[in-house]
C-alpha positions in Angstrom: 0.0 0.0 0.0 0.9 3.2 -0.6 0.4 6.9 0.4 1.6 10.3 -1.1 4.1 13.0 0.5 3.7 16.2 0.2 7.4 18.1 0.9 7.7 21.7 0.0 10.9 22.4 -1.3 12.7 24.8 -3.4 11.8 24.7 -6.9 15.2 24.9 -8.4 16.1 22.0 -5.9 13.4 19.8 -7.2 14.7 20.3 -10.4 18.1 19.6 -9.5 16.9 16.8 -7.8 15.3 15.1 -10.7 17.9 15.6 -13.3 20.3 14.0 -11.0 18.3 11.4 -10.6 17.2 10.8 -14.0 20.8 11.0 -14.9 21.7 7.5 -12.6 18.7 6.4 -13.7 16.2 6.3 -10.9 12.9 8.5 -10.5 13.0 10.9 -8.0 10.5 9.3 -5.3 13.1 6.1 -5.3 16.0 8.6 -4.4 13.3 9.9 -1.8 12.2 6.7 -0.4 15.6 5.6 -0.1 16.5 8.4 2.0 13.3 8.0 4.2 14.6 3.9 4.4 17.9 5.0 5.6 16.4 7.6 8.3 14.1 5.1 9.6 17.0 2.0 10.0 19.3 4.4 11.6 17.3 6.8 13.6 19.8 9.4 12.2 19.7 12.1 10.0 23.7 13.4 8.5 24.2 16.5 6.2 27.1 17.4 4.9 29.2 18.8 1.9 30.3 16.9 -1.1 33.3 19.0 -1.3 36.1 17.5 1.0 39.2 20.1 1.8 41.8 18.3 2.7 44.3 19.3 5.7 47.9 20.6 5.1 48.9 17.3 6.8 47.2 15.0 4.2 48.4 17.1 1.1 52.2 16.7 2.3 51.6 13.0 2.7 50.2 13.1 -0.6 52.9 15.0 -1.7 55.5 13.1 -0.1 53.9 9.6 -1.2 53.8 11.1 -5.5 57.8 12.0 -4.9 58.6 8.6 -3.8 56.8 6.7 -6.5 58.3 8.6 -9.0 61.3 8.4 -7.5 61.0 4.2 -7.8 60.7 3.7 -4.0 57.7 2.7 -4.4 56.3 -0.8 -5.9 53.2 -1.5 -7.1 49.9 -0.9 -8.2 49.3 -4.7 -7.3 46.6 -6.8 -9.1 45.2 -8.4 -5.7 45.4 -8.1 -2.3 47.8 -11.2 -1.9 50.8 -9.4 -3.8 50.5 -6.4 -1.7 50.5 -8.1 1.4 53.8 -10.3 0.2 55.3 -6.6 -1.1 54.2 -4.9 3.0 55.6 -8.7 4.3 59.1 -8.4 2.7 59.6 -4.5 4.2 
């Protein structure tokens, strides 16, 4: 059985909304649903940006971990977990 939500919402959002989820392929109430799926199961609601800064700290990892690999001290990428853990093993 089903019922009908009425949420008012920004019209420009709405639109937003849709073409994003036209674009993945989903109609907007299955985005919607989801959501209200998710809120139920975990009691919890969490907002926050898509856009991630990242700290000083990570970029010099970062930073650090591009010089070394072209540099050669680094191996790898590794096809599956077991080379990677032989290539961490032999260190």
């Amino acid at each position: 059985m089903y019922t009908i939500l009425n949420v008012k919402t920004d019209k420009k959002l709405k639109e937003e909304a849709r073409r994003v989820a036209s674009e993945i392929g989903v109609p907007l109430s299955t985005v919607v649903n989801s959501f209200l799926k998710q809120f139920v199961r975990d009691q919890e609601v969490t907002f926050s940006a898509k856009e991630y800064k990242m700290t000083p700290y990570l970029e010099s990892l970062i930073e650090e971990t591009e010089q070394d690999y072209k540099k050669g001290k680094l191996e790898g990428p590794f096809d599956n977990a077991d080379d990677f853990i032989k290539n961490l093993n032999k260190q």
